[in-house]
C-alpha positions in Angstrom: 0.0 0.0 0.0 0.6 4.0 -0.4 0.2 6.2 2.0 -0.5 10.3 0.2 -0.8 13.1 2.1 -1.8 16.3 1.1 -1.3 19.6 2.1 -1.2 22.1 -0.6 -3.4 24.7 0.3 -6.4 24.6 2.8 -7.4 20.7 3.0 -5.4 18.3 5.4 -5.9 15.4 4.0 -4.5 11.6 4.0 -5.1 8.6 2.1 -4.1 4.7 1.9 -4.1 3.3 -1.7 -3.6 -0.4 -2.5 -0.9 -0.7 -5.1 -2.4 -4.0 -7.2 -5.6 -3.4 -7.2 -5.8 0.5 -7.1 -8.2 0.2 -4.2 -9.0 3.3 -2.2 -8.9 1.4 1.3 -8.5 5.1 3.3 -9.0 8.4 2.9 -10.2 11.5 5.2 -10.2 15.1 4.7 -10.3 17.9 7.2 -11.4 21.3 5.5 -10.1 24.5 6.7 -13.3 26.7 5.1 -14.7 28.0 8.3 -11.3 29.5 9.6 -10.8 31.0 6.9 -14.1 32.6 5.8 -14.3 35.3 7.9 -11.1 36.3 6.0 -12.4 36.0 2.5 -9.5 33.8 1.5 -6.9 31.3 2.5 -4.4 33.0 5.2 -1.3 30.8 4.9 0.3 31.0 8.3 -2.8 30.4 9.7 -3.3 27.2 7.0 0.2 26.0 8.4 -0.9 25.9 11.6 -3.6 23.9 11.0 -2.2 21.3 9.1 0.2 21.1 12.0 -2.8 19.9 14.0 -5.0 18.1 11.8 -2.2 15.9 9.9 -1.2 14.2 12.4 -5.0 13.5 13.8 -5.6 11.6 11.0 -2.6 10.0 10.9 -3.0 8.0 13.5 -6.2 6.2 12.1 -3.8 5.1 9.3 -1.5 3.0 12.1 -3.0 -0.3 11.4 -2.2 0.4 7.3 1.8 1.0 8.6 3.2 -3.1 8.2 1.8 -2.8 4.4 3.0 0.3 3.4 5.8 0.1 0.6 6.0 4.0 0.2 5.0 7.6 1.3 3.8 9.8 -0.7 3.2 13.8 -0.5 2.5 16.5 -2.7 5.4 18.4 -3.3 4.5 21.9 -5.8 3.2 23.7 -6.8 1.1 25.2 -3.7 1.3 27.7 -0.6 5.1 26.7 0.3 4.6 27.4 4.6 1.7 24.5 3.9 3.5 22.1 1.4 6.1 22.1 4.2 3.5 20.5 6.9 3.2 17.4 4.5 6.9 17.2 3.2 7.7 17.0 6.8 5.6 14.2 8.1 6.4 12.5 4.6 10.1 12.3 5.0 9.5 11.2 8.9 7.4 8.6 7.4 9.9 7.7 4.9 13.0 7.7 7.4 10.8 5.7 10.5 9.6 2.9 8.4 12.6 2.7 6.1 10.4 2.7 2.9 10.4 5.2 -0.2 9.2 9.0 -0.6 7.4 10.4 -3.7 7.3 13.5 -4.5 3.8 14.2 -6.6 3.0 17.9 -8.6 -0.2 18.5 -7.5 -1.8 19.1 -10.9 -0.6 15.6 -12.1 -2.5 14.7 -9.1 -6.0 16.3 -10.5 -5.4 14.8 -13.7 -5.7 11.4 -11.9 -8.2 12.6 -9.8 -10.3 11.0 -13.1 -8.8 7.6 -12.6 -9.5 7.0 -8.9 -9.9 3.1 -8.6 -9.5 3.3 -12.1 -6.8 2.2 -14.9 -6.0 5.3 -16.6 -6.9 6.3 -19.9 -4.5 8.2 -22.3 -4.2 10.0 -24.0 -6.8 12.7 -23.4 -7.0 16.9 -23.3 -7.6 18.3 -20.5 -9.2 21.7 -19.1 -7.9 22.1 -15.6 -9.4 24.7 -14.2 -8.8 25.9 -10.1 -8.3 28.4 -7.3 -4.9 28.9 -8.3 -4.6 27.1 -12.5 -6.5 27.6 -15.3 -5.0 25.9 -18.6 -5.7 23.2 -20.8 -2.9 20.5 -21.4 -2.5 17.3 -23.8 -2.1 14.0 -21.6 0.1 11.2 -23.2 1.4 9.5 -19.9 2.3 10.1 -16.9 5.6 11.7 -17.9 4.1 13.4 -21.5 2.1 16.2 -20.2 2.2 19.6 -22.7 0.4 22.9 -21.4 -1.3 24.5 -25.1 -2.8 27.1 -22.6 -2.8 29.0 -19.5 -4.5 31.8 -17.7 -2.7 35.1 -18.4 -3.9 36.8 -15.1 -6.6 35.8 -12.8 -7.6 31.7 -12.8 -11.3 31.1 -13.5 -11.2 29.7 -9.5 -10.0 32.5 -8.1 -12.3 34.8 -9.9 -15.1 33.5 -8.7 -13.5 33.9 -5.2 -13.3 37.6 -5.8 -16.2 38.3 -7.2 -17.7 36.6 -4.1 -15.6 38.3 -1.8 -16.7 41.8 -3.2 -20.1 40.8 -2.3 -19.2 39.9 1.1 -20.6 36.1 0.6 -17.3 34.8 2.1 -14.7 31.9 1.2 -15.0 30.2 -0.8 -16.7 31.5 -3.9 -16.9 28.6 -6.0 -20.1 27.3 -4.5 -21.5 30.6 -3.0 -21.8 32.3 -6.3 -22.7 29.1 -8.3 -26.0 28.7 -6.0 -26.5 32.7 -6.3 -26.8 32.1 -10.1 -29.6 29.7 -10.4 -32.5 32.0 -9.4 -30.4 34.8 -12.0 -30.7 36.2 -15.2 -27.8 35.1 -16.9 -27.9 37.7 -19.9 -29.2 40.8 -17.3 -25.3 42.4 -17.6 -23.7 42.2 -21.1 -20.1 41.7 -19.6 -17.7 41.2 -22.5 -15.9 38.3 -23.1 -12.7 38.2 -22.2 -10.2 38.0 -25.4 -12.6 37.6 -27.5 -10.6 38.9 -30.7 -7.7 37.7 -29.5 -6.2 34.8 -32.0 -4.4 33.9 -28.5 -5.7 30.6 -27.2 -5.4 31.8 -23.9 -7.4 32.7 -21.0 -7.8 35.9 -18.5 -10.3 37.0 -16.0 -8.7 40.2 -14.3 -10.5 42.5 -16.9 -14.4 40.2 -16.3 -13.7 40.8 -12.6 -13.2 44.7 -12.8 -16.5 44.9 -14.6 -18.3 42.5 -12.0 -16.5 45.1 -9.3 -18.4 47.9 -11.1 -21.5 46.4 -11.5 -21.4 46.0 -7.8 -20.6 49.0 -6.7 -23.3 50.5 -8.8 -25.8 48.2 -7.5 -28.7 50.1 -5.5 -29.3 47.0 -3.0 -28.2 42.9 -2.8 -31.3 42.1 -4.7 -29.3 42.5 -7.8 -26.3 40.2 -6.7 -27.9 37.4 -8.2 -28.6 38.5 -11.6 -24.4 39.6 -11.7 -24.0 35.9 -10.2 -25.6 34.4 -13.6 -23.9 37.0 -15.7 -20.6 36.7 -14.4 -20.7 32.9 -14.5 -22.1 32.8 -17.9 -18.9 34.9 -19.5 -16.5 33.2 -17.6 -17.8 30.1 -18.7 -18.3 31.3 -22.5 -15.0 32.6 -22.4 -13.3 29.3 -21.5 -15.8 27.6 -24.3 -14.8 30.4 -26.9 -11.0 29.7 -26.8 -11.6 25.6 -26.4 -13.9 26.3 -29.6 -10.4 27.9 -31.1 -8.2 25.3 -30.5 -10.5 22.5 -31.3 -9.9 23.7 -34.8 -6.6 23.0 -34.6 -6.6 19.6 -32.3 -9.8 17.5 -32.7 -10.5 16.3 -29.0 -11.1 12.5 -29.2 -11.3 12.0 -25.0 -11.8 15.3 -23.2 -11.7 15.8 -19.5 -11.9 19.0 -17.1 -10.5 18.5 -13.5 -9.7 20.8 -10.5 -12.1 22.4 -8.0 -14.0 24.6 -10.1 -14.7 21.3 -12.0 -17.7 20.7 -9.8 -19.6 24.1 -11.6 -22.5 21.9 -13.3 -23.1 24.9 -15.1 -19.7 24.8 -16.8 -19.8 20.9 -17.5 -23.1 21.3 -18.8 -21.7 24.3 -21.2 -18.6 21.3 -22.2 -20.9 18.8 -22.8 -22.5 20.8 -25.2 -19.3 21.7 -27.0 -18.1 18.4 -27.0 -21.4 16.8 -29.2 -20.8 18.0 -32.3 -17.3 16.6 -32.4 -18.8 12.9 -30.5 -15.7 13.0 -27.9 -15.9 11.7 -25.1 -16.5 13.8 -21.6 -14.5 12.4 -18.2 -14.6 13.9 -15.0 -13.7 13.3 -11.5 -16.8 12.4 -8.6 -17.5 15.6 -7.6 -16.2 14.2 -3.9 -12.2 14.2 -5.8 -12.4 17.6 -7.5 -11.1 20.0 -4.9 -8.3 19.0 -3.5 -7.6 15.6 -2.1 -4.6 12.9 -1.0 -6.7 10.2 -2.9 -5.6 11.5 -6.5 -2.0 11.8 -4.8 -2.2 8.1 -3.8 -3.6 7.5 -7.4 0.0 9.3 -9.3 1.9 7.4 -6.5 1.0 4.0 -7.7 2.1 5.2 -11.4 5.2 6.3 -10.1 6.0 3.3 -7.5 5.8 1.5 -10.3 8.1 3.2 -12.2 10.6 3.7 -9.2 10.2 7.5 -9.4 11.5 8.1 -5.9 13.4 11.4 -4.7 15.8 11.8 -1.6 14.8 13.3 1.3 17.1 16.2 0.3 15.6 17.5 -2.5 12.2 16.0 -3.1 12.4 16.4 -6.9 10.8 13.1 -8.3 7.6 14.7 -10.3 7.9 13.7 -13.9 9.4 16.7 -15.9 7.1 18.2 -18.1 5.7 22.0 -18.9 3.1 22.1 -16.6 
């Protein structure tokens, strides 16, 4: 078995992964929302600290796994570095106590086979991984193939959302706040512009959407009207994301298609994909909405690739993740 721990941002989680059979036999999350809400976003001392506590908590329910385990696992970057630390710590104590092998996993390999949880994997495929921190799509081969044909410029479509909730004071995090705002909203009530829209870039950027959401805001007479710049706003993000996939489908035909991430769980924005995807019959994968955010089970689920593959690092450096231009 694996052991993956996770500590990237704001979730302390832990999982064990059986290596044959791909078997999630563990996994528990502690989430970190409430603290941080009342700031409107992720504080990263105060995330530290709290790994500090919660890591080791659910540690100990894994003691029984500890005779079976053939190697540690922890993400290792990109993230908040004062919380990667937390898991890279307890990792390598992990490592060096029970004399087995550390991995070192980049977390957005890990929500790429946040997809193939208890799964085999299935390559190759283009991706849309879209997050509080990433927005970019990416061509899969393997494990050690992975090609970024586009990024955010600015803002990622996550963390815009997290914004624009936080300018209306609906606190941390946004994802799910505004996404429940914008069902009872009219989505075509504030003609926001899509972003790059006559750009030939295939690239994506949501500082300028935002400053228009701020000013629609501000110019609101009461919080009546929140929900109608809810719909809008999620609409253009998510037609701006469809615009530039629309773009560089003309260039790469998706056969498999998948979106991962947090803000993968929007069922307005997979419902907007699915559509796109029909005329060209590809296929749609996504992760159980349970495995979007982030999670140690899709860390376990890269481990098993790389155990395999004896992709280990030293306790030194840490530098096992496949090389690629992520």
């Amino acid at each position: 078995m694996i052991l993956s721990i996770e500590s990237s941002c704001d979730d302390s989680a832990i999982a064990i992964t059986d290596i044959k059979t791909k078997k999630l036999l563990f996994h528990k999350k502690i989430s970190q929302e409430l603290e941080h809400c009342v700031y409107g976003g992720v504080v990263p001392e105060l995330a530290a600290r709290l790994h500090a506590e919660a890591l080791p908590k659910i540690l100990q329910e894994c003691k029984p796994y500890f005779k079976d385990l053939k190697a540690v696992a922890v993400t290792s970057t990109p993230g908040l570095a004062v919380t990667l630390v937390e898991g890279v710590t307890m990792a390598k104590a992990i490592s060096i106590a029970l004399n087995i092998p550390l991995i070192g996993v980049n977390h957005l390999i890990g929500h790429i086979y946040s997809l193939f949880i208890e799964k085999e994997v299935l390559f190759p495929l283009t991706v849309l991984l879209v997050s509080g921190g990433h927005t970019q799509v990416m061509e899969v081969k393997s494990l050690i193939e992975i090609d970024t044909v586009a990024k955010s410029m600015d803002d990622s479509f996550g963390e815009s959302f997290d914004k624009v909730a936080k300018m209306m004071g609906l606190g941390y995090p946004g994802g799910p706040v505004i996404e429940e705002l914008a069902k009872n909203g009219d989505r075509k009530k504030y003609n926001f512009t899509i972003p790059l829209s006559q750009s030939p870039l295939i690239a994506f950027s949501y500082s300028g959407l935002k400053n228009a959401v701020r000013l629609a805001i501000e110019k609101a007479e009461d919080k009546s009207k929140y929900k109608d710049i809810a719909a809008s706003f999620e609409h253009i993000a998510t037609a701006h994301l469809v615009q530039k996939l629309k773009k560089y489908f003309k260039i790469t035909k998706p056969k498999t298609f998948a979106i991962v991430g947090g803000a993968s769980a929007n069922l307005y924005l997979r419902a907007q994909i699915e559509e796109l995807l029909k005329p060209h019959n590809a296929q749609l994968l996504l992760s159980e909405l349970k495995y979007c955010s982030d999670n140690a089970a899709m860390i376990g689920r890269v481990a098993i690739e790389m155990y395999e593959k004896k992709m280990f690092c030293d306790l030194d450096t840490l530098v096992s993740s496949p090389k690629s231009s992520l």
